[in-house]
N, C-alpha and C positions, 0 to 999 in steps of 0.2 A: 517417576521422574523426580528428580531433586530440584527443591523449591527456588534454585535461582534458575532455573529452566524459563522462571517464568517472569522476571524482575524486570524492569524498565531498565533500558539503558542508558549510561547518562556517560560522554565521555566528552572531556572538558578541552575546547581548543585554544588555541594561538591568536586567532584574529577573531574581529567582531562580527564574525557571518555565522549563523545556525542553518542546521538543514534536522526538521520536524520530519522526521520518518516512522510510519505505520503498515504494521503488519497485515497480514492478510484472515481472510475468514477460519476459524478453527486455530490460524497458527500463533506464534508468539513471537517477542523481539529478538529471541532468538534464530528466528529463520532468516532474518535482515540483516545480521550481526557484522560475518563478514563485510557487508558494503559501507555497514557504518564505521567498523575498525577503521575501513581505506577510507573516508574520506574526511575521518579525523586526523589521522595520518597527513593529511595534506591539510591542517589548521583548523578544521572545523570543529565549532561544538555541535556534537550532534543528538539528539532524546529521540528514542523510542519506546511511547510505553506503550503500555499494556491496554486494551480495549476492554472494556467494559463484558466480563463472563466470558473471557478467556482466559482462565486463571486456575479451572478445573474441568470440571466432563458437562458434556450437553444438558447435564438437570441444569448447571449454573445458566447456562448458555442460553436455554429457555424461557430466564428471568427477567433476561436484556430483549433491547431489541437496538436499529438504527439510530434511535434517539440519543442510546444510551453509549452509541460506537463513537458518535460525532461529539457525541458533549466531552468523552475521554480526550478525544482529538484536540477538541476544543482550549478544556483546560490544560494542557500539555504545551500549545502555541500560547497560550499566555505566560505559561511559567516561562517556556524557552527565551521569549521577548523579552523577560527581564533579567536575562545572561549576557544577551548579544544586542548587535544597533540593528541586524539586518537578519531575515527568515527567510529562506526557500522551501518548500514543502515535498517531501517524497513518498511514495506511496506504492505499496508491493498489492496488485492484485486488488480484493476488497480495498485495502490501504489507498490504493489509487482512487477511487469511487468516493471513500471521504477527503483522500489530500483535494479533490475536484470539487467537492461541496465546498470544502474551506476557501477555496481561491475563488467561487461563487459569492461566497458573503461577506467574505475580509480582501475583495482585492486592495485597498490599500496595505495592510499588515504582510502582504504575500510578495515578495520580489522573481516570483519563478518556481515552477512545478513542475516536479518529473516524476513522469508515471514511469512505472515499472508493469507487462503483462497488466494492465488494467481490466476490470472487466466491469461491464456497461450494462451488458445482457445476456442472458442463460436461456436459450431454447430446448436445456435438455430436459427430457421428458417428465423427470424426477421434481425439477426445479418448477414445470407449469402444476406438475401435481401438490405439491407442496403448498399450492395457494389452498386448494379444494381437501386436504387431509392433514393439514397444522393441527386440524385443533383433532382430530379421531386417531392419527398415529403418532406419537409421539416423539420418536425417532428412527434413524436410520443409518445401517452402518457405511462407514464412510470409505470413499472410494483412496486407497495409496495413490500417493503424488511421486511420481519417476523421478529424481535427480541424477546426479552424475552417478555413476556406478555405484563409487566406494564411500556416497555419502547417504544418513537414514534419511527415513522421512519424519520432516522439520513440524509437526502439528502437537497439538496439546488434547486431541482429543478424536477418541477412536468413533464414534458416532455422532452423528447429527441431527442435533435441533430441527426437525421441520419447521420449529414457530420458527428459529434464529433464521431458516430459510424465507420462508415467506417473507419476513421481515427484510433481510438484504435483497428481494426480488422488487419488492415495493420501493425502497429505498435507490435501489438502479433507477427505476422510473424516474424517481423524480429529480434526481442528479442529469439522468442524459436528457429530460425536456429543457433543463435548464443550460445544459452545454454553450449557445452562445453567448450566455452571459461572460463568459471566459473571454481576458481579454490579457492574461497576463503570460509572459513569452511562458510557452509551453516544452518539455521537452519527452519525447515518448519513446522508450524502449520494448523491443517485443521481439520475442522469440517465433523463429521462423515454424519449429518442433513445437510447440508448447502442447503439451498436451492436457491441459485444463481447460486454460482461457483459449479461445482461438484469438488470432492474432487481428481480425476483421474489429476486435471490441477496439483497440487503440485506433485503429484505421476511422470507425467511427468517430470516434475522440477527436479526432485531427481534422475530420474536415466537419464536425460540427461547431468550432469553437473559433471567436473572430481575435485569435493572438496575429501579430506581426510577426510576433517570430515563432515559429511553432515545426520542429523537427522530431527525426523520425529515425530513431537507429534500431539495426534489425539485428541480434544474435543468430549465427546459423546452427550453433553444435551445440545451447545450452536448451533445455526443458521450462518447465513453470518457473523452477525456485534459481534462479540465474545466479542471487547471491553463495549460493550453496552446489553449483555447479562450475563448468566449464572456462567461463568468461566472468565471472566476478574481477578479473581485474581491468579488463575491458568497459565494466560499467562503471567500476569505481573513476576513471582516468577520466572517460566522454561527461560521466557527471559533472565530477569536479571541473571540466572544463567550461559544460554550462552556466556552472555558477561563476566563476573566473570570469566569465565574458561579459556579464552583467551586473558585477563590483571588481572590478579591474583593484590590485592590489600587487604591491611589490613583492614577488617569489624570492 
């Protein structure tokens, strides 16, 4: 792959609203891309970086751990915040799981979060073994992510980290004990097909967290990677209307 495959995105808008967008587990900011192109398009500055050992193959990946996904998240919402007045946070998949920590610990800094196919918890078999054989198998090759047809699949790396597993399996934990802390309007996307995440993790999401305003849009015809399918402009539009309803601004 060529080395901006794997680059932060950084694309500069019109108005003083940001949206903090994070990728998902193995992938990169380029599996988000589309979404963020559209809703820069519509004014926003929007930053996607790079998570901490997603930048080459599972040896890197094995380095990092949750610590290391959140603190990238982390300082990435600080840098953003000194671009813009106002942050909304988005989250693809794993990305949802930290945009959710972050609106856990910075609800002031956070005006609004939207999950994308979030995911909560993993009962597949692979994911409870990987607590019990992290540290004796080192990895595992990793399963292809379905998108639309005539598009690849959007990942940086062809095997998987068991620690980086175990690690995001831990790290679920302790983000969904913490889910009502959540009290800032929430907004959650989830594909009907998904074939990764099941769609029960946002369902989760939604009725464990005490937002007032906390919705719920469903894709029928798109897969895991929505930006990279079907209805990307579908998401881009319901997003950006999220954020519009909760900094009202002259179009």
């Amino acid at each position: 792959m060529q080395p901006d495959f794997y680059d932060p995105i950084f694309l500069k808008g019109n108005r003083n609203i940001g949206v903090l967008m994070l990728h998902g587990f193995t992938g990169t900011p380029k599996s988000v891309e589309p979404w963020a192109q559209g809703l820069n398009k519509k004014g926003f500055t929007v930053y996607v970086p790079l998570l901490a050992g997603h930048a080459s193959d599972w040896r890197e990946m094995a380095r990092h751990d949750w610590g290391d996904w959140l603190q990238s998240a982390e300082e990435a919402l600080s840098d953003l915040e000194q671009q813009v007045d106002e942050v909304f946070v988005a989250g693809f998949s794993m990305g949802g799981t930290i945009a959710s920590r972050l609106t856990q610990l910075f609800p002031d800094r956070i005006s609004g979060v939207i999950l994308l196919n979030p995911t909560i918890y993993d009962n597949h078999i692979r994911m409870i073994a990987s607590r019990f054989l992290a540290w004796l198998i080192p990895s595992i090759k990793a399963e292809g992510t379905d998108v639309a047809k005539s598009d690849p699949i959007i990942t940086s790396q062809q095997r998987v980290s068991l620690r980086a597993a175990n690690s995001l399996h831990k790290f679920r934990h302790i983000v969904r004990r913490d889910l009502p802390l959540i009290k800032t309007p929430i907004k959650i996307f989830l594909s009907v097909n998904d074939n990764v995440v099941p769609y029960s993790n946002g369902l989760l999401i939604s009725n464990s967290v005490r937002s007032e305003r906390n919705e719920i849009h469903f894709f029928e015809k798109s897969f895991h990677v929505v930006p990279q399918d079907y209805e990307n402009e579908e998401l881009v539009e319901a997003s950006a209307d999220f954020v519009y309803s909760l900094s009202p601004v002259q179009i």
